[in-house]
N, C-alpha and C positions, 0 to 999 in steps of 0.2 A: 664199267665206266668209272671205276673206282679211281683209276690212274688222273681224270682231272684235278684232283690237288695237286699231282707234280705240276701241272701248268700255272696255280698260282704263283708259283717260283717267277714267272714271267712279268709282273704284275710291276713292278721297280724297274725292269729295264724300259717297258714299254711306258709308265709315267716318265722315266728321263729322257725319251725318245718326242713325248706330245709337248715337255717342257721344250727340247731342240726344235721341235717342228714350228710347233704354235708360240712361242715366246710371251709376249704379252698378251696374246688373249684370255677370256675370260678361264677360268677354270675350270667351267661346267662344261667347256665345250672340249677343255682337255680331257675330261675323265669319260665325255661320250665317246670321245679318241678309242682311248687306252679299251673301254669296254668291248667298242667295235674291235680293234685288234684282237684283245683276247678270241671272242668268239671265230673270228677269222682263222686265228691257229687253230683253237680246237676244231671246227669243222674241217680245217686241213686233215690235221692228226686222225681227225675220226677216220676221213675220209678215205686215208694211204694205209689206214689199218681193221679196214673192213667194220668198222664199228659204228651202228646205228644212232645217229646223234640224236635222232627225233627223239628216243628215252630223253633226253636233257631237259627238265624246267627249265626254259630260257627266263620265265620271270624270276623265279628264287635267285637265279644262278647270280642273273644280273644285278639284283637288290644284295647279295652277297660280296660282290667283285667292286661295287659299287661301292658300300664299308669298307671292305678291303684299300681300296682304292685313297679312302678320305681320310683313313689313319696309318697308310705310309708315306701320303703327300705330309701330316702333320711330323710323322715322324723326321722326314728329311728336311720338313721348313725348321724344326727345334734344333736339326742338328748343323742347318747352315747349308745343305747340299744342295738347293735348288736354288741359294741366294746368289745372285748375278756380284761377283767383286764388283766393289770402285773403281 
């Protein structure tokens, strides 16, 4: 199960994905998005490549993805990416 860091990788497409989706809404409910997503692929991934997902802490995982989540949202608010032009 080592390979779920490559799926962090995912973690920026799918916040620009709950910013297209959900636009104004609140942000908690964007990152419950992005969370549900995540674990949606990996259970895929687990899934098509015979890998036992139940090993997974889904709590840590979450509380993890969830950080992750709240400092590349900051990241992309500093650098303007998520800012709607005029």
């Amino acid at each position: 199960m080592s390979k779920i860091s490559l799926y962090f990788r995912l973690i920026p497409l799918l916040i620009k994905a709950a910013e297209i989706a959900l636009g104004a809404k609140k942000g908690e409910l964007k990152k419950q998005m992005v969370i549900d997503e995540f674990f949606g692929i990996v259970s895929v991934i687990c899934a098509f490549a015979g890998l036992d997902s139940s090993v997974i802490d889904n709590a840590a995982i979450r509380a993890v993805v969830g950080e992750a989540i709240d400092g590349i949202v900051a990241i992309l608010n500093a650098t303007g990416v998520l800012k709607k032009s005029a």
